[in-house]
Short mmCIF file of the C-alpha atoms (twelve columns), coordinates in Angstrom:
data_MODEL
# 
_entry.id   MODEL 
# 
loop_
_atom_site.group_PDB 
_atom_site.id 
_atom_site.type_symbol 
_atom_site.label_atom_id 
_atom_site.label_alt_id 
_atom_site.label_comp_id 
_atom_site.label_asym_id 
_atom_site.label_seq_id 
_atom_site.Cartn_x 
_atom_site.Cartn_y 
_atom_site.Cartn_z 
_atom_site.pdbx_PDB_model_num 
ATOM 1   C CA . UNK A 1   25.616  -5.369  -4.568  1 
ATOM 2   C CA . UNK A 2   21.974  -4.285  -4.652  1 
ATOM 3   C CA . UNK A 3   20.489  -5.110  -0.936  1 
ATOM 4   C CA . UNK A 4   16.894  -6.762  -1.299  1 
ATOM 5   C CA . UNK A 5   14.694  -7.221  1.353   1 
ATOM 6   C CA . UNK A 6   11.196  -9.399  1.455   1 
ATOM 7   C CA . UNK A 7   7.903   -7.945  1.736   1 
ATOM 8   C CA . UNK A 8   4.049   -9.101  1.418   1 
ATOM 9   C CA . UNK A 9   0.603   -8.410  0.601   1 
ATOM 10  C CA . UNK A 10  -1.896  -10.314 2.364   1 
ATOM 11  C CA . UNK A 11  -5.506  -10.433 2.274   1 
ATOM 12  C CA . UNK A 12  -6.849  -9.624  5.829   1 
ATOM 13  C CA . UNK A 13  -10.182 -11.383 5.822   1 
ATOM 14  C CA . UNK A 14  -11.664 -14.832 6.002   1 
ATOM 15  C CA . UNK A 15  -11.264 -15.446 2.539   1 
ATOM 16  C CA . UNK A 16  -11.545 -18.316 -0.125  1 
ATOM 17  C CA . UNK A 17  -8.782  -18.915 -1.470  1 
ATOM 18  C CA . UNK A 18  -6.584  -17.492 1.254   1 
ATOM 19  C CA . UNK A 19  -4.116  -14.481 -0.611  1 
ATOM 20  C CA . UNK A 20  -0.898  -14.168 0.702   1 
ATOM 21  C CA . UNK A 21  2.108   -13.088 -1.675  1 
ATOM 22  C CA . UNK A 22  5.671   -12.842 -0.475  1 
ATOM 23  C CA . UNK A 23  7.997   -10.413 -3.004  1 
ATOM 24  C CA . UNK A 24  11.406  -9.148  -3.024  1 
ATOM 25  C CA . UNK A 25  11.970  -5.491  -3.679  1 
ATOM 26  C CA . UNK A 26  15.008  -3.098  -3.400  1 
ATOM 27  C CA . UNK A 27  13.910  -0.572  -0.439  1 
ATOM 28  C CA . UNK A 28  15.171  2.296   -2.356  1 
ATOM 29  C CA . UNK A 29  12.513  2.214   -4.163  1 
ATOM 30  C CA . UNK A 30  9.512   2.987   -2.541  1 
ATOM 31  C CA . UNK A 31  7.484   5.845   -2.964  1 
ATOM 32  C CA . UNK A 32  4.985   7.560   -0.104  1 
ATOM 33  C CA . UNK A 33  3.188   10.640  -0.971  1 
ATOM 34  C CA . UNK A 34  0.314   12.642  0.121   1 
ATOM 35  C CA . UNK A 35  -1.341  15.294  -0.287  1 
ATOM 36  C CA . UNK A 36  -3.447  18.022  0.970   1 
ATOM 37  C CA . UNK A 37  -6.115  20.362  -1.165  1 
ATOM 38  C CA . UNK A 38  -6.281  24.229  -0.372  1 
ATOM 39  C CA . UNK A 39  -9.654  25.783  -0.379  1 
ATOM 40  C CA . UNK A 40  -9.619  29.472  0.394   1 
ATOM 41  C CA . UNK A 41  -11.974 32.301  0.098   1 
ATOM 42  C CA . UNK A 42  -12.734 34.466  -2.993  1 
ATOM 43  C CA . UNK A 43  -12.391 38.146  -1.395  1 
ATOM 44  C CA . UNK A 44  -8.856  39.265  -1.888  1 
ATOM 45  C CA . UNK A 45  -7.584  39.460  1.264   1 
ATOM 46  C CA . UNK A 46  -8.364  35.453  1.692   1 
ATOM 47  C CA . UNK A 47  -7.156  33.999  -1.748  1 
ATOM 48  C CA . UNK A 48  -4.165  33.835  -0.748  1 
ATOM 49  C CA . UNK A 49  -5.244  32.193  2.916   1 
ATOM 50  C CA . UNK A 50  -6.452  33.606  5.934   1 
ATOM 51  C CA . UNK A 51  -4.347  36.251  8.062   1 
ATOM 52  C CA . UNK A 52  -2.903  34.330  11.349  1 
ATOM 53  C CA . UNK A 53  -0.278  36.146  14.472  1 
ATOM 54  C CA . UNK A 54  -0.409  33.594  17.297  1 
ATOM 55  C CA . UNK A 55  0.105   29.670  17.012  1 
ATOM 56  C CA . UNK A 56  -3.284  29.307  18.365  1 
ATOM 57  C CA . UNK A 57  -5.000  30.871  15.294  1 
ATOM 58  C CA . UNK A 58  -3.486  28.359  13.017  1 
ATOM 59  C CA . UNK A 59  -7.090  25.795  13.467  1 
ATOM 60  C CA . UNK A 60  -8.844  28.592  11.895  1 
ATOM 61  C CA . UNK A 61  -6.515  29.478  9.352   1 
ATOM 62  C CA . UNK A 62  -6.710  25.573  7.974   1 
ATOM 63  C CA . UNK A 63  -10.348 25.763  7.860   1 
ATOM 64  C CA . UNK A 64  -10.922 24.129  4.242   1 
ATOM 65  C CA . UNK A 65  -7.946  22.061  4.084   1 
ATOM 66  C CA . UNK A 66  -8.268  18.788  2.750   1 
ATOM 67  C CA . UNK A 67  -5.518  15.963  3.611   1 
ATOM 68  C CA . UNK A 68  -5.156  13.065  1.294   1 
ATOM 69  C CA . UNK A 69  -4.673  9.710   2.426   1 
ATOM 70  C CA . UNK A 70  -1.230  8.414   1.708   1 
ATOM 71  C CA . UNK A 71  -0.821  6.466   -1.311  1 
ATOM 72  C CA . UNK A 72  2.535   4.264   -1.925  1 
ATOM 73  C CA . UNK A 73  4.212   2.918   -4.787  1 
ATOM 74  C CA . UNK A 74  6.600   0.058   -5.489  1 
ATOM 75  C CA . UNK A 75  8.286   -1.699  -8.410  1 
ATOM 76  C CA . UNK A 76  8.203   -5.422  -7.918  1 
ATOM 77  C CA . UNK A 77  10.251  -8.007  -9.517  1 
ATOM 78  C CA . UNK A 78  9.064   -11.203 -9.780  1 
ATOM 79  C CA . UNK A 79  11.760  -13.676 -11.013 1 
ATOM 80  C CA . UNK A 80  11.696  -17.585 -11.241 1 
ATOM 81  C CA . UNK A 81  14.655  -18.312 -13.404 1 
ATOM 82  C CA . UNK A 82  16.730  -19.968 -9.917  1 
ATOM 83  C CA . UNK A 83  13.441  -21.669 -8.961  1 
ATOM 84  C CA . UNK A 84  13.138  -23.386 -12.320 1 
ATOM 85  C CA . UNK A 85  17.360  -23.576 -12.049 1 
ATOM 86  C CA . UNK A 86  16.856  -25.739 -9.152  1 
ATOM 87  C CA . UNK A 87  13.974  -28.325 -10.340 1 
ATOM 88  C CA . UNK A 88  10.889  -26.409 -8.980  1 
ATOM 89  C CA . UNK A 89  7.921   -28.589 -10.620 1 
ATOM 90  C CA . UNK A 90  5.901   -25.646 -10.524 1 
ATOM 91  C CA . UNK A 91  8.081   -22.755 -11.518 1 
ATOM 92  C CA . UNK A 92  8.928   -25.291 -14.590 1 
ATOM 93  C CA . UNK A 93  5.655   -25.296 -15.658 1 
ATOM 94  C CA . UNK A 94  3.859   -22.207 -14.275 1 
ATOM 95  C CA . UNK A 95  6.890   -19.801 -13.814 1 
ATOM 96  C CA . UNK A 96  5.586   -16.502 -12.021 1 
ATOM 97  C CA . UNK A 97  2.255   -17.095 -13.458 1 
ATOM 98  C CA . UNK A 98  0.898   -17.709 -9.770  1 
ATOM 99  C CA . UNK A 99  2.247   -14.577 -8.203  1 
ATOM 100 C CA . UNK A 100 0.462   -12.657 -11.087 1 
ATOM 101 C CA . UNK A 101 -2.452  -14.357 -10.268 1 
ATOM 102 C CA . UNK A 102 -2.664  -13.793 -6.506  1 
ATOM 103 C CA . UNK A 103 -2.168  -10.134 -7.625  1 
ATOM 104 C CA . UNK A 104 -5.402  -9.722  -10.039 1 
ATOM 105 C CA . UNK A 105 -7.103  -11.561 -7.179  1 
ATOM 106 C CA . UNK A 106 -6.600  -8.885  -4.838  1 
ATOM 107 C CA . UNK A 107 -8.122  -5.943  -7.260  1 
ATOM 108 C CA . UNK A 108 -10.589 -8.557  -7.855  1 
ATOM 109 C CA . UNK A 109 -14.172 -7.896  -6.035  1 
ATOM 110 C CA . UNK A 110 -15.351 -10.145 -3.640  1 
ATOM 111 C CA . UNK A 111 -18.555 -11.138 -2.376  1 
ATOM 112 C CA . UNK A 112 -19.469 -12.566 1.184   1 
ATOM 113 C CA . UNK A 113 -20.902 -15.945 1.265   1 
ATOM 114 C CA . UNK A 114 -21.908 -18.462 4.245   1 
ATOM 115 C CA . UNK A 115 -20.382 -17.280 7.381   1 
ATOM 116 C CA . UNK A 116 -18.548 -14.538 6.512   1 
ATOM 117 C CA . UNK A 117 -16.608 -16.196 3.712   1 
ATOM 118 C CA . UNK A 118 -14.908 -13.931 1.369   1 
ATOM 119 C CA . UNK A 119 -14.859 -15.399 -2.432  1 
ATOM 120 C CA . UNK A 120 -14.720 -14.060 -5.955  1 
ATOM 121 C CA . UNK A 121 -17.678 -11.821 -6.686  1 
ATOM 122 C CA . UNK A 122 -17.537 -13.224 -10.251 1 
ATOM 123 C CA . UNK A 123 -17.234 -17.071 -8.732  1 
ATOM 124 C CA . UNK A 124 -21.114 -16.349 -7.751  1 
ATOM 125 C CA . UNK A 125 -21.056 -15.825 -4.157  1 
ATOM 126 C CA . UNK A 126 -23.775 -13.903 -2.362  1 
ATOM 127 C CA . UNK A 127 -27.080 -13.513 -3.788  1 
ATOM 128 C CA . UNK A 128 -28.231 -14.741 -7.618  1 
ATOM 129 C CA . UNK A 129 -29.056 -11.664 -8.740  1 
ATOM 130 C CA . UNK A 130 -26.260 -9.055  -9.556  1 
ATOM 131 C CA . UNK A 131 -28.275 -6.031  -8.154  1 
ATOM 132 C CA . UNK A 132 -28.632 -7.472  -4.763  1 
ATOM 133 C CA . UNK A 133 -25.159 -8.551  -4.411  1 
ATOM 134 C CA . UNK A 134 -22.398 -6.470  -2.427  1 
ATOM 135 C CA . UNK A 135 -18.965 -6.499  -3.872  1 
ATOM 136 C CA . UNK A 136 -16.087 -5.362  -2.136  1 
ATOM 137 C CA . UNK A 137 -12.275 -4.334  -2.034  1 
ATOM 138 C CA . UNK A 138 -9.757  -6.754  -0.489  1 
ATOM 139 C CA . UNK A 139 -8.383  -4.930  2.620   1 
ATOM 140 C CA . UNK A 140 -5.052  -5.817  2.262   1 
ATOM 141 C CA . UNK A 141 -1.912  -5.343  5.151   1 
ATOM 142 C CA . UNK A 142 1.060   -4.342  2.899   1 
ATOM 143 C CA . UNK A 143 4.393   -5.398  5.009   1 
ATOM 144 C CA . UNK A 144 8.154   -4.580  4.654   1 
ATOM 145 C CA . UNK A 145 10.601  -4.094  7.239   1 
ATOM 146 C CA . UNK A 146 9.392   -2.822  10.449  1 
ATOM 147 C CA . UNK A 147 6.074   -1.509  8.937   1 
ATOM 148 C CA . UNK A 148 2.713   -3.148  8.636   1 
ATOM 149 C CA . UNK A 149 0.018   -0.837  6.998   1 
ATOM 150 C CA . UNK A 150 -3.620  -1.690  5.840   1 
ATOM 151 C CA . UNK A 151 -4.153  -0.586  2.359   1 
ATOM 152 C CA . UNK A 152 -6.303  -0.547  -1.015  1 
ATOM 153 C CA . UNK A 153 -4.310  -2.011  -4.357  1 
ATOM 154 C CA . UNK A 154 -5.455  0.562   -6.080  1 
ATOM 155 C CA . UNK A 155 -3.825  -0.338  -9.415  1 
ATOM 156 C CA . UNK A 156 -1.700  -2.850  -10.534 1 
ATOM 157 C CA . UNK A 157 0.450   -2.881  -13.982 1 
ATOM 158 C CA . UNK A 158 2.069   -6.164  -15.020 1 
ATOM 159 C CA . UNK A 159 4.527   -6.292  -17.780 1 
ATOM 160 C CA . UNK A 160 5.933   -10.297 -18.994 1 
ATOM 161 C CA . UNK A 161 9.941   -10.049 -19.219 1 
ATOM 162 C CA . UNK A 162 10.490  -13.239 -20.481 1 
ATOM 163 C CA . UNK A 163 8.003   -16.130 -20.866 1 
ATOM 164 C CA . UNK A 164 8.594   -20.012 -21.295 1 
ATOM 165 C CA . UNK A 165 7.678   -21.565 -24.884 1 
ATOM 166 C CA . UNK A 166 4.091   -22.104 -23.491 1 
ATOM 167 C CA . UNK A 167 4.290   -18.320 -23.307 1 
ATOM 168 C CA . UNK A 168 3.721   -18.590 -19.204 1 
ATOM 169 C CA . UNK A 169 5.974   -15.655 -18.068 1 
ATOM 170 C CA . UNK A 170 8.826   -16.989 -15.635 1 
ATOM 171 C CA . UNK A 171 10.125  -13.142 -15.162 1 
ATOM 172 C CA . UNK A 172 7.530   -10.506 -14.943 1 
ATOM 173 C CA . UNK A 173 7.277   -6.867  -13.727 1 
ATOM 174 C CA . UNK A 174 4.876   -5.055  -11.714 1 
ATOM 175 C CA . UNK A 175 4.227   -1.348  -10.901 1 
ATOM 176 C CA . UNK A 176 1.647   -1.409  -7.820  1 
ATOM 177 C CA . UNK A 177 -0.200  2.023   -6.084  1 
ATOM 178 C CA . UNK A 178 -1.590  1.788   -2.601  1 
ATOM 179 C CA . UNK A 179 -4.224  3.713   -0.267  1 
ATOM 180 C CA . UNK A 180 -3.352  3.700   3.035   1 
ATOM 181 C CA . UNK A 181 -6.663  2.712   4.911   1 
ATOM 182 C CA . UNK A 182 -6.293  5.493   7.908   1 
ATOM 183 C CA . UNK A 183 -8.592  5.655   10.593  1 
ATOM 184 C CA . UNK A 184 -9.367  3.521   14.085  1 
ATOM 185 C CA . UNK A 185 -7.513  0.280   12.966  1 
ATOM 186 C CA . UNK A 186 -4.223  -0.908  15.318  1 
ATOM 187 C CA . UNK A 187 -2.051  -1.308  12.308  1 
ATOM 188 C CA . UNK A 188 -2.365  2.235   11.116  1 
ATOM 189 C CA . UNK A 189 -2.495  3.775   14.689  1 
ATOM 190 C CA . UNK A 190 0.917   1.387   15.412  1 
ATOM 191 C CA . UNK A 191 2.110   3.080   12.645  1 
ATOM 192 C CA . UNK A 192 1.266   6.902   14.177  1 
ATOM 193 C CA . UNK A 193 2.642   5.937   17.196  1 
ATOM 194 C CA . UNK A 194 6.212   4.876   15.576  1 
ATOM 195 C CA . UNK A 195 6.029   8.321   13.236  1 
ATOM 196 C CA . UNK A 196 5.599   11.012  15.523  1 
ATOM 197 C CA . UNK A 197 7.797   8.543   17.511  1 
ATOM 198 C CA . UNK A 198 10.646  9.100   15.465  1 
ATOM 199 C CA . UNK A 199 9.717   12.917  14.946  1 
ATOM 200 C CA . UNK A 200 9.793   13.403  18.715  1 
ATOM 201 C CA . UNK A 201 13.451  11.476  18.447  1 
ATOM 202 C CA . UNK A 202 14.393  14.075  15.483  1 
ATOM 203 C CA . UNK A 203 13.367  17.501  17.334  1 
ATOM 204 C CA . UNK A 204 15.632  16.356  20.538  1 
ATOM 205 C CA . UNK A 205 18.431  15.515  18.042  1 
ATOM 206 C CA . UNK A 206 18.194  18.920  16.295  1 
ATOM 207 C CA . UNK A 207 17.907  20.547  19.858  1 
ATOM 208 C CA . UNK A 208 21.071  18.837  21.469  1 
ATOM 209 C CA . UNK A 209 22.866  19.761  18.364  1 
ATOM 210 C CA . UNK A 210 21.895  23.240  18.358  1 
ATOM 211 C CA . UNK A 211 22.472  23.550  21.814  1 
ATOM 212 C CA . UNK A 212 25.872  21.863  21.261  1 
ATOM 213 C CA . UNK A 213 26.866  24.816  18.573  1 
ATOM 214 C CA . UNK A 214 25.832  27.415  20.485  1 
ATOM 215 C CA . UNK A 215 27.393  27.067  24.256  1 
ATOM 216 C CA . UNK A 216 29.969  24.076  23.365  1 
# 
């Protein structure tokens, strides 16, 4: 039996409407990548990268290296067949229509109106004109599990599954990319902390096992 646990996307900001969306998705699937850009010199004997001996050269040997934020990527499932199963007035009717919803709401750009209110760009908050406005990405905090991180939806792709007669999807797919927002914010420094954390944990694992091989 496939294990499923819950995760969410919400929309941390004063916002109108609030966006909150609660998903289940198999763990195993999750993807985290970065990466980082090489830039090296053009003579020959730097093309390749710069010539390092002692640990304490290695700043100078990175010197034009670029690291990427982290992106992620999940597959989400969004299913109301047991909601509709049970009577659910809404899934009846609406199916996962809502959940698709909140999600193009969140690549959406938004606007800031009276008192720091955050609202649909394209609902006509902020100033008349459209050169004087300034529209914005939804910082969102992606959670799942024991991690909280602040990201960008940087691209969403829904695909219907199967739709009521009214042709309102009640079982939909979606493939969603993410930008870790990295920088002086406590959810991404929480999340340093737990990494090199858990790196720390690995090196005196490797160590007592070493040490275990060689003198046990």
């Amino acid at each position: 039996m496939v294990r499923v646990s819950r995760g969410a996307l919400v929309e941390y900001a004063v916002s109108l409407p609030p966006l909150v969306l609660m998903f289940e998705f198999n763990p195993e699937q999750i993807s985290r990548s970065r990466t980082i850009t090489v830039r090296t010199g053009n003579a020959p004997g730097t093309r390749g990268g710069y010539d390092f001996v002692l640990p304490t050269e290695t700043p100078r040997v990175a010197q034009g290296v670029t690291v990427q934020p982290e992106t992620l990527t999940i597959d989400v499932l969004f299913d109301a067949t047991d909601r509709m199963d049970k009577g659910d007035p809404i899934a009846s009717v609406q199916g996962v229509q809502p959940e698709l919803d909140t999600l193009r709401a969140m690549v959406e750009p938004k606007a800031q109106g009276p008192g720091g209110l955050q609202m649909l760009a394209s609902l006509g908050a902020g100033p008349s004109r459209a050169f004087q406005r300034q529209e914005t990405a939804s910082v969102l905090l992606f959670a799942w599990g024991d991690h909280v991180l602040p990201v960008f939806l940087t691209s969403i792709r829904l695909e219907g599954k199967s739709h009521l007669p009214t042709l309102v999807p009640y079982r939909a797919s979606a493939n969603l990319t993410m930008q870790v927002i990295e920088g002086n914010n406590p959810f991404y420094l929480f999340e340093q902390t737990r990494i090199f954390g858990g790196a720390a944990l690995n090196t005196g694992q490797t160590a007592f096992d070493f040490a275990r091989k060689v003198f046990f």
